[in-house]
mmCIF file of the N, C-alpha and C atoms, coordinates in Angstrom:
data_MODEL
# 
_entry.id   MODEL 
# 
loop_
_atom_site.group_PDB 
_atom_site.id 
_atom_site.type_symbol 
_atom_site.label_atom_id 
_atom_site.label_alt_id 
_atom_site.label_comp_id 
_atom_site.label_asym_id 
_atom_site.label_entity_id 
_atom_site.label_seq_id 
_atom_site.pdbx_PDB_ins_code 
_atom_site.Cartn_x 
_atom_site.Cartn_y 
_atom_site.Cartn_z 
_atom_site.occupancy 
_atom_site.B_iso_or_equiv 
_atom_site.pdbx_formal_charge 
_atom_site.auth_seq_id 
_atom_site.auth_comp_id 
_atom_site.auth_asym_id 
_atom_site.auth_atom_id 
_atom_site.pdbx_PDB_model_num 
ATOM 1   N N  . UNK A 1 1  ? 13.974 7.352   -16.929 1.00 0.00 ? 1  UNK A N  1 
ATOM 2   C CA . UNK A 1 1  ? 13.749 6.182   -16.102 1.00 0.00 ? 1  UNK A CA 1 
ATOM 3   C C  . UNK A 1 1  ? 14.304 6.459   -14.717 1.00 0.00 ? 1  UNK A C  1 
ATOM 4   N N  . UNK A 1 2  ? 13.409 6.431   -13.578 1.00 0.00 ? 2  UNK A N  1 
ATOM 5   C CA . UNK A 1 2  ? 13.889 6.561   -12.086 1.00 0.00 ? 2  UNK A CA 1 
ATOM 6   C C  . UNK A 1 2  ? 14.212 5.122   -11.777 1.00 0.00 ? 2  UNK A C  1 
ATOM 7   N N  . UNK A 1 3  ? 15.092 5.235   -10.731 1.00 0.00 ? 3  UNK A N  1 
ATOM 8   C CA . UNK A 1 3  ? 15.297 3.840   -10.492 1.00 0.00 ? 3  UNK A CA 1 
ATOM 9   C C  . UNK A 1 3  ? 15.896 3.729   -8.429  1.00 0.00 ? 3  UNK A C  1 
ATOM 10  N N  . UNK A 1 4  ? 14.678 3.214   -7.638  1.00 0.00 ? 4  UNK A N  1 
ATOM 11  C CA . UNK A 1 4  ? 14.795 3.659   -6.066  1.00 0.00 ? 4  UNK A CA 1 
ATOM 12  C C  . UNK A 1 4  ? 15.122 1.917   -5.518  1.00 0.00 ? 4  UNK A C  1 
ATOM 13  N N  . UNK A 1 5  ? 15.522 2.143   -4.455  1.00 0.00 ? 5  UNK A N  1 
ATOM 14  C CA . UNK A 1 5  ? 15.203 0.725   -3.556  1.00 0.00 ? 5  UNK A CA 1 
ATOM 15  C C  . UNK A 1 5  ? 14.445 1.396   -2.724  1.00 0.00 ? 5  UNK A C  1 
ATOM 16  N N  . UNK A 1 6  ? 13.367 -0.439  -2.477  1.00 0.00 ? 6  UNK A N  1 
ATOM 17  C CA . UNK A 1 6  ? 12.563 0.010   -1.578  1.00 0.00 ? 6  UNK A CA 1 
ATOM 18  C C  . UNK A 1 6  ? 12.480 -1.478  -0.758  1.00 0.00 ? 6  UNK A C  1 
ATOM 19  N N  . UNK A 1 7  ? 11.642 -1.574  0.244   1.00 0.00 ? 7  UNK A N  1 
ATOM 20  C CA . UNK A 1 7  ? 11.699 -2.786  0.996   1.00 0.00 ? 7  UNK A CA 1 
ATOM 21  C C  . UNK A 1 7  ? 9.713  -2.788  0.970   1.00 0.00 ? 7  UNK A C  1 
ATOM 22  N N  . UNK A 1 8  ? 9.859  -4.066  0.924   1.00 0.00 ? 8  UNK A N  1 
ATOM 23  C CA . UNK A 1 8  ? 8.233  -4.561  1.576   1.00 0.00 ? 8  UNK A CA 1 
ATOM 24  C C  . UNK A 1 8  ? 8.175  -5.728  2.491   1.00 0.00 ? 8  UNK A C  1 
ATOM 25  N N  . UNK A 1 9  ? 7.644  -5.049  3.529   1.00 0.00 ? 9  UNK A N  1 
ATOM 26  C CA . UNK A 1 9  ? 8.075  -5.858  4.751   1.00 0.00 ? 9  UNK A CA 1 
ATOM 27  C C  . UNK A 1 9  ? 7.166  -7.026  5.206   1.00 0.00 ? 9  UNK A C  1 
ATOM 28  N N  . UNK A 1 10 ? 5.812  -7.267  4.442   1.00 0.00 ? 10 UNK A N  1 
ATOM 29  C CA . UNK A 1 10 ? 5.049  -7.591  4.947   1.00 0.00 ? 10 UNK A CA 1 
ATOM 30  C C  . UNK A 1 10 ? 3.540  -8.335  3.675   1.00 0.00 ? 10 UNK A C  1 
ATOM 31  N N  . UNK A 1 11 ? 2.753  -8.661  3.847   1.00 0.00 ? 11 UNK A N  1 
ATOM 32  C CA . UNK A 1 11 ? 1.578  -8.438  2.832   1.00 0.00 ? 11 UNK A CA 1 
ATOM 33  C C  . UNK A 1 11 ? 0.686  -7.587  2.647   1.00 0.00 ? 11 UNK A C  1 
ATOM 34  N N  . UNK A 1 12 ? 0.620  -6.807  3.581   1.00 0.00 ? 12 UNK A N  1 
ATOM 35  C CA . UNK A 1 12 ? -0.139 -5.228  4.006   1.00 0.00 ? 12 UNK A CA 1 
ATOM 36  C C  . UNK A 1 12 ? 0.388  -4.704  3.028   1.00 0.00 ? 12 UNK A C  1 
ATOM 37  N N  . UNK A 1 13 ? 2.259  -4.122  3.364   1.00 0.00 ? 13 UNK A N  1 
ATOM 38  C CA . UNK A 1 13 ? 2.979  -3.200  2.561   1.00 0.00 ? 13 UNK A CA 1 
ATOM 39  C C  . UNK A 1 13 ? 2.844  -3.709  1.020   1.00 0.00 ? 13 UNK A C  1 
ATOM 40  N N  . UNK A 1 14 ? 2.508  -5.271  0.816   1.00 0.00 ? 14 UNK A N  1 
ATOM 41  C CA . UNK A 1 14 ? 2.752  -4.980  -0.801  1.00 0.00 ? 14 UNK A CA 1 
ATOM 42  C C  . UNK A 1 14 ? 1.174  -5.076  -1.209  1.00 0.00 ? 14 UNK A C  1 
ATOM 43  N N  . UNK A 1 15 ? 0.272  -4.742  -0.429  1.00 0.00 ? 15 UNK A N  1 
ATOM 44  C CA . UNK A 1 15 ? -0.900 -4.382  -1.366  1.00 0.00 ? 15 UNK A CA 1 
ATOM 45  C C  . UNK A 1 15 ? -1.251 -3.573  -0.943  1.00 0.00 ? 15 UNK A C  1 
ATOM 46  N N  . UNK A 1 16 ? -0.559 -2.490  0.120   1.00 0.00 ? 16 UNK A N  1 
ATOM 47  C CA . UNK A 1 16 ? -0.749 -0.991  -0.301  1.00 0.00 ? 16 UNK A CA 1 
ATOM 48  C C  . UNK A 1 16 ? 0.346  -0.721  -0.971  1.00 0.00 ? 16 UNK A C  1 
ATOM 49  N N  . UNK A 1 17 ? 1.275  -1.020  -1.117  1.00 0.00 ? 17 UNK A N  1 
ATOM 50  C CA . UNK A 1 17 ? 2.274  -0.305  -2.483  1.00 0.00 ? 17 UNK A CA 1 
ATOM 51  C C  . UNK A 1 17 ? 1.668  -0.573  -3.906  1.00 0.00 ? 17 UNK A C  1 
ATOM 52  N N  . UNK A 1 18 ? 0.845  -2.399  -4.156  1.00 0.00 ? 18 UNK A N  1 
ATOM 53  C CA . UNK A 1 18 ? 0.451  -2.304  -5.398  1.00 0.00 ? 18 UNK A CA 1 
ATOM 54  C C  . UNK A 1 18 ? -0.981 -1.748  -5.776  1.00 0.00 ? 18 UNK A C  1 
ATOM 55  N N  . UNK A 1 19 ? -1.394 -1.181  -4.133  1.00 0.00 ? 19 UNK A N  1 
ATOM 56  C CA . UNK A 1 19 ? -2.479 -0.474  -5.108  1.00 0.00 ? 19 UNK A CA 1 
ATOM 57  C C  . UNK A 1 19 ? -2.076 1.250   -5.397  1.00 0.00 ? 19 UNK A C  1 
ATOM 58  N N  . UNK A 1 20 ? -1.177 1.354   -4.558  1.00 0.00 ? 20 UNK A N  1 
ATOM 59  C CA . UNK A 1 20 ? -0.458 2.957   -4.906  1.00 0.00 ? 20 UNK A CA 1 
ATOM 60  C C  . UNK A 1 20 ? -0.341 3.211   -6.173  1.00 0.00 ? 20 UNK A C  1 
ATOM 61  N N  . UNK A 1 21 ? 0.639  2.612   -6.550  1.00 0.00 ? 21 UNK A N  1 
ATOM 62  C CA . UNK A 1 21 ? 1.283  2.064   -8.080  1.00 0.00 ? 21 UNK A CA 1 
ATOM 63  C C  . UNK A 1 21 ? 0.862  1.981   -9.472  1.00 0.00 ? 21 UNK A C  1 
ATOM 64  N N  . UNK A 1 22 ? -0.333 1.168   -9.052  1.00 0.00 ? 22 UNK A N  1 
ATOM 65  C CA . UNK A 1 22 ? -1.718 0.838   -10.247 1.00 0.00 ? 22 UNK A CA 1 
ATOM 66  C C  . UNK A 1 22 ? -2.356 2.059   -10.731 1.00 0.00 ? 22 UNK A C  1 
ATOM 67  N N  . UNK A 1 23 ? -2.233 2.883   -9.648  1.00 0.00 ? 23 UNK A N  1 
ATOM 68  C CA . UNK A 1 23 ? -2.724 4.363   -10.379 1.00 0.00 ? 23 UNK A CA 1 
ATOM 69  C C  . UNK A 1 23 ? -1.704 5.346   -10.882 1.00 0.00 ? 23 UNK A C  1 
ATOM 70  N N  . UNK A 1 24 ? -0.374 4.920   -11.202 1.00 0.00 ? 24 UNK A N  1 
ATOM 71  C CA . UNK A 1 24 ? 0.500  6.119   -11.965 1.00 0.00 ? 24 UNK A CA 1 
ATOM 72  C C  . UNK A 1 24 ? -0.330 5.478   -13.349 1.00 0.00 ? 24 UNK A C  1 
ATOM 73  N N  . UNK A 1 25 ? 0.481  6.554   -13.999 1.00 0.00 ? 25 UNK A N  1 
ATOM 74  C CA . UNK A 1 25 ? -0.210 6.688   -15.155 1.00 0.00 ? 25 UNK A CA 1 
ATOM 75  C C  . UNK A 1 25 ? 1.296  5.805   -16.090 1.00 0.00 ? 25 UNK A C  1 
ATOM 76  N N  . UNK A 1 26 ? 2.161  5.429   -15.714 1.00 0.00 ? 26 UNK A N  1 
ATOM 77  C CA . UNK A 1 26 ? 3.387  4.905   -16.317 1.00 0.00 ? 26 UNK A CA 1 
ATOM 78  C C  . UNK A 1 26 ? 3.873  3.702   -15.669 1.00 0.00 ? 26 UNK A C  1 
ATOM 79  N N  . UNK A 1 27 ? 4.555  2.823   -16.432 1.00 0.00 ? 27 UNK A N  1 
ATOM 80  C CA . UNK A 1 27 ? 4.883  1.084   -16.319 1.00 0.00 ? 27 UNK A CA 1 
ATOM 81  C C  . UNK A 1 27 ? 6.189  1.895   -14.339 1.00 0.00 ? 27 UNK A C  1 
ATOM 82  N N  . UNK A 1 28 ? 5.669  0.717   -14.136 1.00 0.00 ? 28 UNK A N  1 
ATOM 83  C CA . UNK A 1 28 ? 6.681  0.636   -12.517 1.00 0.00 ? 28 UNK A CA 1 
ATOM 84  C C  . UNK A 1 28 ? 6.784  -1.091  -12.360 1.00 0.00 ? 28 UNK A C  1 
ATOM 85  N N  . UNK A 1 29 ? 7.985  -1.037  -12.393 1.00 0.00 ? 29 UNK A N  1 
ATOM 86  C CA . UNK A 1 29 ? 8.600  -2.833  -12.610 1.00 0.00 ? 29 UNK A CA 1 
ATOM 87  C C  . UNK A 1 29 ? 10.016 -2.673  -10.813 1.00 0.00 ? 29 UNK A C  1 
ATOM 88  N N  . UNK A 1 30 ? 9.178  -4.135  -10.701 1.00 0.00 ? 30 UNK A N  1 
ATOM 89  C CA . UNK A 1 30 ? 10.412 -4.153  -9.202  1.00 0.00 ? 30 UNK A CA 1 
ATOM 90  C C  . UNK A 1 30 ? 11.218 -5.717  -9.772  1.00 0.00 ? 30 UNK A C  1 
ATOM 91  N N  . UNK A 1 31 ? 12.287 -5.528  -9.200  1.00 0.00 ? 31 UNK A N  1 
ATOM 92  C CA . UNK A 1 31 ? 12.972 -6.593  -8.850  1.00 0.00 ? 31 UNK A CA 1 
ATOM 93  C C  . UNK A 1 31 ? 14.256 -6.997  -8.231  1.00 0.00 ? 31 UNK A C  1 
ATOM 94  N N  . UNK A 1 32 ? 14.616 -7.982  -7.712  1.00 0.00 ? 32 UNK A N  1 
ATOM 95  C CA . UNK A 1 32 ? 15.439 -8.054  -6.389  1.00 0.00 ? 32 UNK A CA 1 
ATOM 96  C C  . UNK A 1 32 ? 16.163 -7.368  -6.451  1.00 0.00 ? 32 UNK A C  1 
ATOM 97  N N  . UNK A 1 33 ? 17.347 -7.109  -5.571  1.00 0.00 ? 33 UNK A N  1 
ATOM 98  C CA . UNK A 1 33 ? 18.227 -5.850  -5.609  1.00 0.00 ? 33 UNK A CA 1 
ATOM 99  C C  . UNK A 1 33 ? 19.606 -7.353  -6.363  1.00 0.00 ? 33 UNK A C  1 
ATOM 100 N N  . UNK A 1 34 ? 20.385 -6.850  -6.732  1.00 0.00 ? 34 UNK A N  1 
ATOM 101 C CA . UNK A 1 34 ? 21.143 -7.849  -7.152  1.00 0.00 ? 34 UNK A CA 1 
ATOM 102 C C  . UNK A 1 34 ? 21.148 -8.700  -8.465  1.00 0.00 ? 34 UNK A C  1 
ATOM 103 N N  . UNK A 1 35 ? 19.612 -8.475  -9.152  1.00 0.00 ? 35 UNK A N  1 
ATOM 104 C CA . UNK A 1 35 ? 19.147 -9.424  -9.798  1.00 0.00 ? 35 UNK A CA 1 
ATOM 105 C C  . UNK A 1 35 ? 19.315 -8.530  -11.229 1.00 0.00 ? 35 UNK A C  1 
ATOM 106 N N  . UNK A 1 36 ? 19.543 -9.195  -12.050 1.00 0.00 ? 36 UNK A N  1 
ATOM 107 C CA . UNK A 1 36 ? 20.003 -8.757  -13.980 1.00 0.00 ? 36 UNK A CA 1 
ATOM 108 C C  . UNK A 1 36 ? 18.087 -7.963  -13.975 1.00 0.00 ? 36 UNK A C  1 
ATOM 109 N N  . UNK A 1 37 ? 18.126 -6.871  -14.629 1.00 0.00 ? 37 UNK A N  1 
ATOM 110 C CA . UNK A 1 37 ? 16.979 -6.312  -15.413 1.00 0.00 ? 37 UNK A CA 1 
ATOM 111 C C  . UNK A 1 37 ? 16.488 -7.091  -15.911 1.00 0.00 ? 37 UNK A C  1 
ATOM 112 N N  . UNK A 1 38 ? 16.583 -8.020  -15.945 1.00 0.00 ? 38 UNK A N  1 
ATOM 113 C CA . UNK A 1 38 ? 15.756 -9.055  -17.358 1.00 0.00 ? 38 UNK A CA 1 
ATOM 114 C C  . UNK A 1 38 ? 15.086 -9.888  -16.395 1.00 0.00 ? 38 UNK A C  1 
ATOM 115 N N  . UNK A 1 39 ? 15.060 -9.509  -15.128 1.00 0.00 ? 39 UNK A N  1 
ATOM 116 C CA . UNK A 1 39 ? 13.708 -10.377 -14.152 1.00 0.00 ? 39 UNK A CA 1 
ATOM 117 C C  . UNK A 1 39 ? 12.875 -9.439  -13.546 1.00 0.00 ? 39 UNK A C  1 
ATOM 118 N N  . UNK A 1 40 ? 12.976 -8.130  -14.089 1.00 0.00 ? 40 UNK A N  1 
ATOM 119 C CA . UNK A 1 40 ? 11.999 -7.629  -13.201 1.00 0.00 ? 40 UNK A CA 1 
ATOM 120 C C  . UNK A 1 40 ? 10.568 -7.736  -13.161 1.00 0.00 ? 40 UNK A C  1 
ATOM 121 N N  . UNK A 1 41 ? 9.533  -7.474  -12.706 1.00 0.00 ? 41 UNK A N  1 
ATOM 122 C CA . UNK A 1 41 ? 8.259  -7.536  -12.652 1.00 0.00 ? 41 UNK A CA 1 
ATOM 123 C C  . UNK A 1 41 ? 7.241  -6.578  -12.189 1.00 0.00 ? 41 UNK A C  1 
ATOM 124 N N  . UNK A 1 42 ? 6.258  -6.942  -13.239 1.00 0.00 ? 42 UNK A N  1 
ATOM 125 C CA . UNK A 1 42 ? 5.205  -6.032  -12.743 1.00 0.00 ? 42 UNK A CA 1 
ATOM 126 C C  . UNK A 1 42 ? 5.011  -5.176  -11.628 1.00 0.00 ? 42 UNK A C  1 
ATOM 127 N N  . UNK A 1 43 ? 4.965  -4.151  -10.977 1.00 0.00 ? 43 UNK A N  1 
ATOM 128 C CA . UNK A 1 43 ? 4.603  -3.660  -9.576  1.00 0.00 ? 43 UNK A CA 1 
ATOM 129 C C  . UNK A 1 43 ? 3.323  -3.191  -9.779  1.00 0.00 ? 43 UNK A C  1 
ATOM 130 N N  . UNK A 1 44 ? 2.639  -3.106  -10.843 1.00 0.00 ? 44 UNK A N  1 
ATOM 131 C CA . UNK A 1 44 ? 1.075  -3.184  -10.504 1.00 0.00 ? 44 UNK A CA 1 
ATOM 132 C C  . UNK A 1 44 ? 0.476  -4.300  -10.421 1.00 0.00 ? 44 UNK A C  1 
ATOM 133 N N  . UNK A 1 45 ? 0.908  -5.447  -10.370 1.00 0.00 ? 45 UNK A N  1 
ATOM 134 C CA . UNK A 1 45 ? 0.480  -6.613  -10.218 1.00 0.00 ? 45 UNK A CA 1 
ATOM 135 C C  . UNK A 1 45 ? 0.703  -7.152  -8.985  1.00 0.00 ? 45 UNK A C  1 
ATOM 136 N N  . UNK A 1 46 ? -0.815 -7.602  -8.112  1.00 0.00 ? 46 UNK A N  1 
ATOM 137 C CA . UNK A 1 46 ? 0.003  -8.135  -7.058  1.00 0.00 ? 46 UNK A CA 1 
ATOM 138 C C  . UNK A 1 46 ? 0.125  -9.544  -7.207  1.00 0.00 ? 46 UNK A C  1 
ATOM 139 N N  . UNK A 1 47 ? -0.155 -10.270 -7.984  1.00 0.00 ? 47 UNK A N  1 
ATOM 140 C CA . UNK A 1 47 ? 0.528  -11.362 -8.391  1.00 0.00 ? 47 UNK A CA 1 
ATOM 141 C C  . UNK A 1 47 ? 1.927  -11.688 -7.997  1.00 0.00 ? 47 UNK A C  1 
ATOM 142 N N  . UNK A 1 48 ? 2.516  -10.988 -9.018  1.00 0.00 ? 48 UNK A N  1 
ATOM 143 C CA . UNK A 1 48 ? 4.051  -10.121 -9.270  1.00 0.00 ? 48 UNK A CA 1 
ATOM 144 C C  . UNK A 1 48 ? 4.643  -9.634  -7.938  1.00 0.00 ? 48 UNK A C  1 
ATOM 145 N N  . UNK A 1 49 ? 4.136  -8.844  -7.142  1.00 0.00 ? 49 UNK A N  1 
ATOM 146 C CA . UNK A 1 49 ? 4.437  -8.114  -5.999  1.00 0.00 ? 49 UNK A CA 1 
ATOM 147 C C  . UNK A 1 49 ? 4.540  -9.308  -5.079  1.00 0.00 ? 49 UNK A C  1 
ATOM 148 N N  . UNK A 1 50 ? 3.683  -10.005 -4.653  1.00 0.00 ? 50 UNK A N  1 
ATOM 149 C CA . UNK A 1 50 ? 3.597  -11.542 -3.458  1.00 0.00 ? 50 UNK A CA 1 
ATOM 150 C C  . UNK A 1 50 ? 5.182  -12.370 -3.917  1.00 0.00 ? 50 UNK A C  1 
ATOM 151 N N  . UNK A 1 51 ? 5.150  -12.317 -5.140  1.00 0.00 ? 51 UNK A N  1 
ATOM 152 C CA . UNK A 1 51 ? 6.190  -13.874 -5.558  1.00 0.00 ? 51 UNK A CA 1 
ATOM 153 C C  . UNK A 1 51 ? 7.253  -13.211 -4.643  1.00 0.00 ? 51 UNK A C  1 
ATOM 154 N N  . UNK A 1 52 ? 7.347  -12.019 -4.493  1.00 0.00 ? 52 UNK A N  1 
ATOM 155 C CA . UNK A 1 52 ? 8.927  -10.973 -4.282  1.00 0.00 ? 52 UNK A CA 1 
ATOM 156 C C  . UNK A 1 52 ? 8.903  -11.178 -2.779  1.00 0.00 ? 52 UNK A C  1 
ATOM 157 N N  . UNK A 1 53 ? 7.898  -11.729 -1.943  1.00 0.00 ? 53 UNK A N  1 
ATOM 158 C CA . UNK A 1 53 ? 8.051  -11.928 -0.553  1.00 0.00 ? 53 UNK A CA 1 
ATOM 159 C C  . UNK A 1 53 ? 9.220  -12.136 0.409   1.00 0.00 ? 53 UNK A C  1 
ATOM 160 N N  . UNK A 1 54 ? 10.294 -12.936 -0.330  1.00 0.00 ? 54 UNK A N  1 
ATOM 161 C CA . UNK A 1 54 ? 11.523 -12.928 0.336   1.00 0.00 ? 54 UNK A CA 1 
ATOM 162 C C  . UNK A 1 54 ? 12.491 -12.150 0.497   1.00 0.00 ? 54 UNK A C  1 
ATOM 163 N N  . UNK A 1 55 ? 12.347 -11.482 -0.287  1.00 0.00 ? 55 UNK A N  1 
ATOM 164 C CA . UNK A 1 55 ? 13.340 -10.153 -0.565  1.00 0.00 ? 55 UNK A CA 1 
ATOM 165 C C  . UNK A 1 55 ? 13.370 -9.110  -0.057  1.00 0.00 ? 55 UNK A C  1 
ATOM 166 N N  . UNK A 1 56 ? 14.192 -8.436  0.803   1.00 0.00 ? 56 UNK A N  1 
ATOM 167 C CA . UNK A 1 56 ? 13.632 -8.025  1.791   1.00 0.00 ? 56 UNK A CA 1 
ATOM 168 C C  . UNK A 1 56 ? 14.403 -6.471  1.271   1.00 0.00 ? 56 UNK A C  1 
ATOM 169 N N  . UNK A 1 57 ? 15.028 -6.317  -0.220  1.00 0.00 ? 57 UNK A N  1 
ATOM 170 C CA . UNK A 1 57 ? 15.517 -5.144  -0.560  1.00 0.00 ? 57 UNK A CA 1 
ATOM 171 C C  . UNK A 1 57 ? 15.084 -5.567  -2.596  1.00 0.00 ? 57 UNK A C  1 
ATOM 172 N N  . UNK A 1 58 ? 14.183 -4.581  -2.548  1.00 0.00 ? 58 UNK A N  1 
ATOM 173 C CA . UNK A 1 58 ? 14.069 -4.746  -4.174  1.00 0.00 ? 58 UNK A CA 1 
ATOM 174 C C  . UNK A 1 58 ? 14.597 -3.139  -4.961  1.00 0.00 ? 58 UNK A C  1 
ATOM 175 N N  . UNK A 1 59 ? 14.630 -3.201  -6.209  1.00 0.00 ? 59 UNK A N  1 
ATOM 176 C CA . UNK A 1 59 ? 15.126 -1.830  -6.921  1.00 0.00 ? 59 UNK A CA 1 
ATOM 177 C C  . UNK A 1 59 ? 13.512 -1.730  -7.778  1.00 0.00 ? 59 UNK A C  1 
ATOM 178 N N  . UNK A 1 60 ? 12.834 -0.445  -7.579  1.00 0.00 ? 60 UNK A N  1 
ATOM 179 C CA . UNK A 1 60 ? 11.956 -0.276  -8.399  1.00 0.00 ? 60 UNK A CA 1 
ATOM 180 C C  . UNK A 1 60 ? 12.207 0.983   -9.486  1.00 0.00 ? 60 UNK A C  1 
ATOM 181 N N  . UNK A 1 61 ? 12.204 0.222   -10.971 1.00 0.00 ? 61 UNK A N  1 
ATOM 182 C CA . UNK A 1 61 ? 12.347 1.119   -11.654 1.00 0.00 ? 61 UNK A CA 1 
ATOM 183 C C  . UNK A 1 61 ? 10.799 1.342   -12.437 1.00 0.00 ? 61 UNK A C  1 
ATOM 184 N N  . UNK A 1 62 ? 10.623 2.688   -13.085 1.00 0.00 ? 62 UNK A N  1 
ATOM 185 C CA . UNK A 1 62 ? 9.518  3.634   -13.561 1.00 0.00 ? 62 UNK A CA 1 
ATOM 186 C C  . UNK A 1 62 ? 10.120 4.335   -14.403 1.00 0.00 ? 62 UNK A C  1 
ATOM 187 N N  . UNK A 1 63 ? 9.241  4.315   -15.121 1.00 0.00 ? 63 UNK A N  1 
ATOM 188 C CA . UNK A 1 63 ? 9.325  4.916   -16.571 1.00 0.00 ? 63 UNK A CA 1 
ATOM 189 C C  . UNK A 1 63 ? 8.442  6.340   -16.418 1.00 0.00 ? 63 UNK A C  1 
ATOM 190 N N  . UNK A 1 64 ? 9.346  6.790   -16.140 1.00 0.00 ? 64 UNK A N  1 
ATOM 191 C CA . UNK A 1 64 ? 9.270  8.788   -15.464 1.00 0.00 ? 64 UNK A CA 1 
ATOM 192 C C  . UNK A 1 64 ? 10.211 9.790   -15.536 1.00 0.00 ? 64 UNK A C  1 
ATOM 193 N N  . UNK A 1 65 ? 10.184 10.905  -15.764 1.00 0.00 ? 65 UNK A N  1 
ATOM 194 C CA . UNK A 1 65 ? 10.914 11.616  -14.855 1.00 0.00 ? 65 UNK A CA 1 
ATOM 195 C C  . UNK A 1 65 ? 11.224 12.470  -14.112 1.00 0.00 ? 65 UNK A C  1 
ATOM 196 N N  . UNK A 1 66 ? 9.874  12.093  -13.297 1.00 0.00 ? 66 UNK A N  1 
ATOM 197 C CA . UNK A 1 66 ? 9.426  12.789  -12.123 1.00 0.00 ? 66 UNK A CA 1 
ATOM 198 C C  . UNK A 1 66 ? 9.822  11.920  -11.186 1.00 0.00 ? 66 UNK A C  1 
ATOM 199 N N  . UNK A 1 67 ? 10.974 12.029  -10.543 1.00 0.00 ? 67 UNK A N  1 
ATOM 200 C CA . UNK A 1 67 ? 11.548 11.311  -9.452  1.00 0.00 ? 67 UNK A CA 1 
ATOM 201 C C  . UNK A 1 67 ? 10.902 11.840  -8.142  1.00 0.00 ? 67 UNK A C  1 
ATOM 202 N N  . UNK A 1 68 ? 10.776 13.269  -7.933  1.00 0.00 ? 68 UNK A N  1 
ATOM 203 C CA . UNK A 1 68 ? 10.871 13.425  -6.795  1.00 0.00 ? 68 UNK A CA 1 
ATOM 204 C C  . UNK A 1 68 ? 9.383  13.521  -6.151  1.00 0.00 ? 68 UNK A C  1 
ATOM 205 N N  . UNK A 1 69 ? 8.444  13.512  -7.475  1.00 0.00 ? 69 UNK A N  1 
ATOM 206 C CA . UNK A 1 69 ? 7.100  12.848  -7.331  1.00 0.00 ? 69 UNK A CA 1 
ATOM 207 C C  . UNK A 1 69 ? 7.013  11.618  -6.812  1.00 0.00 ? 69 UNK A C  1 
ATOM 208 N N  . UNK A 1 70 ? 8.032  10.699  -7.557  1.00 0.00 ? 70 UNK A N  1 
ATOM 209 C CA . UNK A 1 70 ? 7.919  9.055   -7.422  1.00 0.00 ? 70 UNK A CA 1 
ATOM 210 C C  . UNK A 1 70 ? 8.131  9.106   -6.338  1.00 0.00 ? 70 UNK A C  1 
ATOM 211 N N  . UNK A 1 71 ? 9.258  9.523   -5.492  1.00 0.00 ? 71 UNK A N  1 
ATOM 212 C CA . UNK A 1 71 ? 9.662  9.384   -4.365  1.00 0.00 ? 71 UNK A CA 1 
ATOM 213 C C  . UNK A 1 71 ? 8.734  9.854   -3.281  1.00 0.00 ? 71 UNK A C  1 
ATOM 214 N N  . UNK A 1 72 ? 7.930  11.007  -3.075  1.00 0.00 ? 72 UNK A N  1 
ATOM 215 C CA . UNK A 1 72 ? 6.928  11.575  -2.562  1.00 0.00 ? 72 UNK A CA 1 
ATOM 216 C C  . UNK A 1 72 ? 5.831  10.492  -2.305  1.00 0.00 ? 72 UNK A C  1 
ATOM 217 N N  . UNK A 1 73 ? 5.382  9.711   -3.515  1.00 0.00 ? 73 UNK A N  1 
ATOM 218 C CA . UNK A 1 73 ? 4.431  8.880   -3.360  1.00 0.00 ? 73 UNK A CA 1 
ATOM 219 C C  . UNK A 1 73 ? 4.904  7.550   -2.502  1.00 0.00 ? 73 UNK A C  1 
ATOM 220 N N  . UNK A 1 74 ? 6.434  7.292   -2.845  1.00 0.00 ? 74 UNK A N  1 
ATOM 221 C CA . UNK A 1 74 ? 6.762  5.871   -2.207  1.00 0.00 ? 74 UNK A CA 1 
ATOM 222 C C  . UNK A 1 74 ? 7.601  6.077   -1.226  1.00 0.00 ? 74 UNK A C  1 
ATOM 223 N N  . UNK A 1 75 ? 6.876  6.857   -0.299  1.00 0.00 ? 75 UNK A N  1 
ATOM 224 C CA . UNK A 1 75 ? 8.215  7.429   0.470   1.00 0.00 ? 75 UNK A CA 1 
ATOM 225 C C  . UNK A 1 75 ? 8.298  6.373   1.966   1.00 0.00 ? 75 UNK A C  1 
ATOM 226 N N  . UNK A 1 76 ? 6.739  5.898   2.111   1.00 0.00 ? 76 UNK A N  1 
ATOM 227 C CA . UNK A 1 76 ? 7.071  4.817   3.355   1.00 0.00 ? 76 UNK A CA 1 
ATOM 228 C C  . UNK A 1 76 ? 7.362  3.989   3.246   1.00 0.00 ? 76 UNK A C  1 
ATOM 229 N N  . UNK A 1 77 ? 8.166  3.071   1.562   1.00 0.00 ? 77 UNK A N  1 
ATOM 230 C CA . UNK A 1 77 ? 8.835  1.913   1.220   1.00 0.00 ? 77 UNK A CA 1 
ATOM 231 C C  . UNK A 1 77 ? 10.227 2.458   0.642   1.00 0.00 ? 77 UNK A C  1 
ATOM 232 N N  . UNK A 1 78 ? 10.434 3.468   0.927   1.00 0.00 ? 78 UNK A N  1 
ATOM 233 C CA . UNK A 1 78 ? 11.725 3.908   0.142   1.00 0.00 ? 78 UNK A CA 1 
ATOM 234 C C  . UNK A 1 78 ? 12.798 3.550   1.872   1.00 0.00 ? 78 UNK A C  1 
ATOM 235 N N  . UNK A 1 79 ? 14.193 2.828   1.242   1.00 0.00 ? 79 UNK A N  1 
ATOM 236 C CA . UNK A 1 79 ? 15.352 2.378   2.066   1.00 0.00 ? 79 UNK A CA 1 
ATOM 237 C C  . UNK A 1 79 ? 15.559 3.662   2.118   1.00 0.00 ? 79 UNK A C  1 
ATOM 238 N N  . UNK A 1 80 ? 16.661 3.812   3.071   1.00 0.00 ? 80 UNK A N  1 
ATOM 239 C CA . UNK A 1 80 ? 17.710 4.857   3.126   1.00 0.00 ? 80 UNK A CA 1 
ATOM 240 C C  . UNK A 1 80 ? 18.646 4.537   2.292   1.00 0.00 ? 80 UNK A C  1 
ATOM 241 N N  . UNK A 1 81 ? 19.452 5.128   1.794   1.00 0.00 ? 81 UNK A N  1 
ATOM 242 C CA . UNK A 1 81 ? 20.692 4.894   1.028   1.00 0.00 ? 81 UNK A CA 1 
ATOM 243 C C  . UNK A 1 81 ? 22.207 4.504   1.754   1.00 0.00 ? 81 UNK A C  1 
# 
């Protein structure tokens, strides 16, 4: 399991991140930075992706472990550390 912060700044950024996303081949769940695992949500959904609008720092975890793939692909929503 990888697990990145990333930011979405906008409605552009979260429906090009959720259509990025929709094509791994493995579950990718975001949710607020701060917030218990037990709220995260869909990131192929942009349903899911819109509600997160306020948040201006989420943790996306993926069920991978190809990180540095993951990271490659999400690299123009990935924070700095």
């Amino acid at each position: 399991m990888a697990e990145l912060k990333v930011s979405l700044n906008d409605i552009e950024s979260m429906q090009a991140f959720t259509n990025i996303v929709s094509k791994l081949d493995y579950n990718v769940y975001l949710r607020p930075e701060g917030d218990s695992e037990e709220t995260k949500l869909n990131a192929k959904s942009h349903l899911s992706v819109m509600s997160l609008v306020f948040y201006k720092r989420l943790v996306l975890s993926a069920q991978t472990d190809d990180v540095i793939g993951l990271m490659a692909t999400l690299q123009p929503y990935l924070l700095k550390a």
